[in-house]
C-alpha positions in Angstrom: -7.7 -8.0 -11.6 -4.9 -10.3 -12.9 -3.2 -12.3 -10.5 -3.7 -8.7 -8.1 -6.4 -9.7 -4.9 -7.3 -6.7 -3.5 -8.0 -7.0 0.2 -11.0 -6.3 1.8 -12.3 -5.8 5.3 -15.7 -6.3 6.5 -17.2 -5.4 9.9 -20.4 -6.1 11.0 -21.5 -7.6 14.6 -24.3 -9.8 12.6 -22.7 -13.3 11.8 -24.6 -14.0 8.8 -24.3 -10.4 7.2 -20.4 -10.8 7.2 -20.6 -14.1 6.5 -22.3 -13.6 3.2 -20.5 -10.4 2.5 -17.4 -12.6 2.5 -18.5 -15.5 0.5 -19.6 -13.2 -2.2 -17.1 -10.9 -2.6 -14.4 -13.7 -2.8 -16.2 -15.1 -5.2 -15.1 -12.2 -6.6 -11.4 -12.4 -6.8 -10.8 -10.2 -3.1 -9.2 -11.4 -0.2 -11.9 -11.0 2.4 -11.1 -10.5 6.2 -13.5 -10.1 8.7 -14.8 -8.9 12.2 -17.3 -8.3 14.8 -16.9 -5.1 15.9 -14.9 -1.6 15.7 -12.0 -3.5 18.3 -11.4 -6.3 16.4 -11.4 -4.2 12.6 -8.8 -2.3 14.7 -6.3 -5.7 15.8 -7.2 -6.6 11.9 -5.2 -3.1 11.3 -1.9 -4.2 13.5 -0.9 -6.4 10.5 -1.1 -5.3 6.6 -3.8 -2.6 5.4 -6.9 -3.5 3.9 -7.6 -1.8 0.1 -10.7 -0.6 1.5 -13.3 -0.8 4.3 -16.8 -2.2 4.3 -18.4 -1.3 7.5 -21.6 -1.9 9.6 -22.5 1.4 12.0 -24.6 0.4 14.8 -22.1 -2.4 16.4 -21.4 -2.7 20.2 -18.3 -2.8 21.8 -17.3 0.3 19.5 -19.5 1.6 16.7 -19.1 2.2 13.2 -18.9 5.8 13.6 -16.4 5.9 15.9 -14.1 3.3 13.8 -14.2 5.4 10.7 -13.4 8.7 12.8 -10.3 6.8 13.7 -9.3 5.1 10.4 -9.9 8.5 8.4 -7.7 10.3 10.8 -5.2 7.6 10.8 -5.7 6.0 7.6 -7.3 8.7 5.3 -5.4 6.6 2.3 -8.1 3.9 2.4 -12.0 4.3 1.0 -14.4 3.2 3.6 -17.7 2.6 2.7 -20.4 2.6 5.5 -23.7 -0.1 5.4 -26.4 0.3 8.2 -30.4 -0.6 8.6 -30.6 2.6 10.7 -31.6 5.5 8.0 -34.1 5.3 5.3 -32.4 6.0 1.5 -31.6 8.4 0.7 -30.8 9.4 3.7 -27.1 9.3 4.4 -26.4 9.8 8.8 -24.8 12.5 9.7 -21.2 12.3 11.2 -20.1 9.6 9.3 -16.6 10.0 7.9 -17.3 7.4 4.7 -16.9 7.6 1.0 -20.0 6.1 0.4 -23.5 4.5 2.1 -25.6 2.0 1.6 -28.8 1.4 3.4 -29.9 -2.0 4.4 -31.1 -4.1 2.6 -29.3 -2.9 -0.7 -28.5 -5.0 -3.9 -24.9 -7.0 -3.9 -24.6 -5.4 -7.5 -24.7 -1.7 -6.2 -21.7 -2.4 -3.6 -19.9 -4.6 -6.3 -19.6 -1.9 -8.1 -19.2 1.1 -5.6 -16.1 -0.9 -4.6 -14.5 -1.3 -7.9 -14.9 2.8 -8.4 -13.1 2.9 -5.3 -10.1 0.8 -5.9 -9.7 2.3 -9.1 -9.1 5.5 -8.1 -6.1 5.0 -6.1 -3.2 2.3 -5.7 -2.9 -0.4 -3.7 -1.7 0.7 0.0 1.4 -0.3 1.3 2.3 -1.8 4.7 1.2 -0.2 7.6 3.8 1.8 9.2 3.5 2.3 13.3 3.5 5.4 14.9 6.4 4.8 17.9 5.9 8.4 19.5 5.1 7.8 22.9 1.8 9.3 25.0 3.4 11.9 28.0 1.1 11.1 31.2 1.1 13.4 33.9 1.5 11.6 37.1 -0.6 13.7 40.0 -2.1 12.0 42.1 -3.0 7.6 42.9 -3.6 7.4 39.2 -2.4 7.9 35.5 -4.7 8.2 32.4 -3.9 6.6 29.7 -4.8 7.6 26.1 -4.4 4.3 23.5 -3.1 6.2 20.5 -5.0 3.4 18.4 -8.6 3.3 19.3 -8.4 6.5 21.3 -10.1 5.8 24.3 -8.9 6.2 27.9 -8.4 4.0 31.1 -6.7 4.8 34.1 -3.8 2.6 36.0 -3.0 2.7 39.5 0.0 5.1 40.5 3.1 3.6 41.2 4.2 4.5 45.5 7.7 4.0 44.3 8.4 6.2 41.6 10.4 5.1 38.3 12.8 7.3 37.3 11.4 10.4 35.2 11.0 10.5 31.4 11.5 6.4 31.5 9.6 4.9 28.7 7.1 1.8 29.7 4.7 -0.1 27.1 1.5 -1.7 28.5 -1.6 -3.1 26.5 -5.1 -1.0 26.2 -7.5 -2.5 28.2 -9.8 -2.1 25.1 -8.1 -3.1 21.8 -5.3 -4.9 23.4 -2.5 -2.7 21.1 0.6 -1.9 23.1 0.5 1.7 24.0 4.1 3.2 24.7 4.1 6.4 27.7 6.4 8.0 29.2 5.2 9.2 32.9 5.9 13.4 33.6 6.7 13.5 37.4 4.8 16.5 38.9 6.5 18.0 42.1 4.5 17.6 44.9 1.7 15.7 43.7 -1.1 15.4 45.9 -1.1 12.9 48.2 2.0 11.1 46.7 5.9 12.3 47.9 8.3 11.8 45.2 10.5 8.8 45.7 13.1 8.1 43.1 14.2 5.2 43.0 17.8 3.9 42.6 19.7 0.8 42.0 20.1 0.6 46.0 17.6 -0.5 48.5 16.9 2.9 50.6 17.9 2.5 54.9 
């Protein structure tokens, strides 16, 4: 690998799995990184791309199979390769979006060498680049939903009784992954329970 260290992420919600995942595989010239769950692979994503994904499915918080549904359709450029004590080889569990599986427990060896496949077949993945197109929220009623456009899940906020003025773009942080989710609020005429109340730059008498 030259003076090239490919870097690797590893997730798995058992301490001493990822633990020996990264001693090993920096033994082998990568640049490890690690993490608990699916929410903290995805903060590990706010800064530079990994070369490819090691991942444990069954994980709380947020599973393996729903990280790799969001990494492929975010990052499809990256391998993934899925590891779980759940399914019997050669068994591989349906729905998950991975280039390759391994069944716990499985010999070092095997995933040495599934990685090294990987990486060879494409080049080293640049920066990540952040998507700055905002999520439209419909305001109608005491509450908006909001849709994190990283980890995909939704949360609602309270409704603001004094309106901002429409199409003004706001930033707050996903209750879940913490990333800073940009929206823009669409004011519905005569929402429910709510009069619209613009307001101005001048106290209302």
């Amino acid at each position: 690998m030259a003076n090239f260290h490919y870097r690797l992420l590893i997730i798995d919600d058992e301490p001493l799995s990822r633990e020996l995942l990264q001693s090993s595989l920096s033994e082998q010239g990568y640049e490890v990184r690690i993490a608990k769950d699916g929410f903290a692979a995805l903060a590990q994503l706010q800064g530079a791309l990994p070369d490819l994904i090691v991942t444990d499915l069954k994980m709380p918080n947020m599973s393996g199979f729903e990280f790799l549904s969001i990494t492929r359709r975010r990052f499809p450029q990256i391998p993934t390769i899925a590891i779980s004590g759940e399914f019997d080889p050669p068994v591989k569990p349906l729905g998950v979006l991975a280039d390759a599986f391994f069944a716990k427990p499985f010999r070092f060896e095997e995933l040495r060498a599934k990685i090294t496949e990987l990486l060879r077949e494409g080049p080293p993945r640049p920066a990540i680049k952040r998507d700055q197109a905002p999520v439209w929220v419909p305001r109608n009623g005491e509450y908006y939903v909001i849709t994190c456009t990283d980890c995909l899940r939704s949360f609602s906020i309270p409704a603001e009784k004094s309106v901002r003025l429409l199409r003004e773009l706001r930033t707050l942080e996903c209750i879940f992954c913490e990333a800073q989710v940009q929206f823009i609020v669409v004011e519905m005429p005569e929402a429910a329970g709510l009069p619209m109340i613009k307001k101005d730059s001048h106290r209302m008498k």
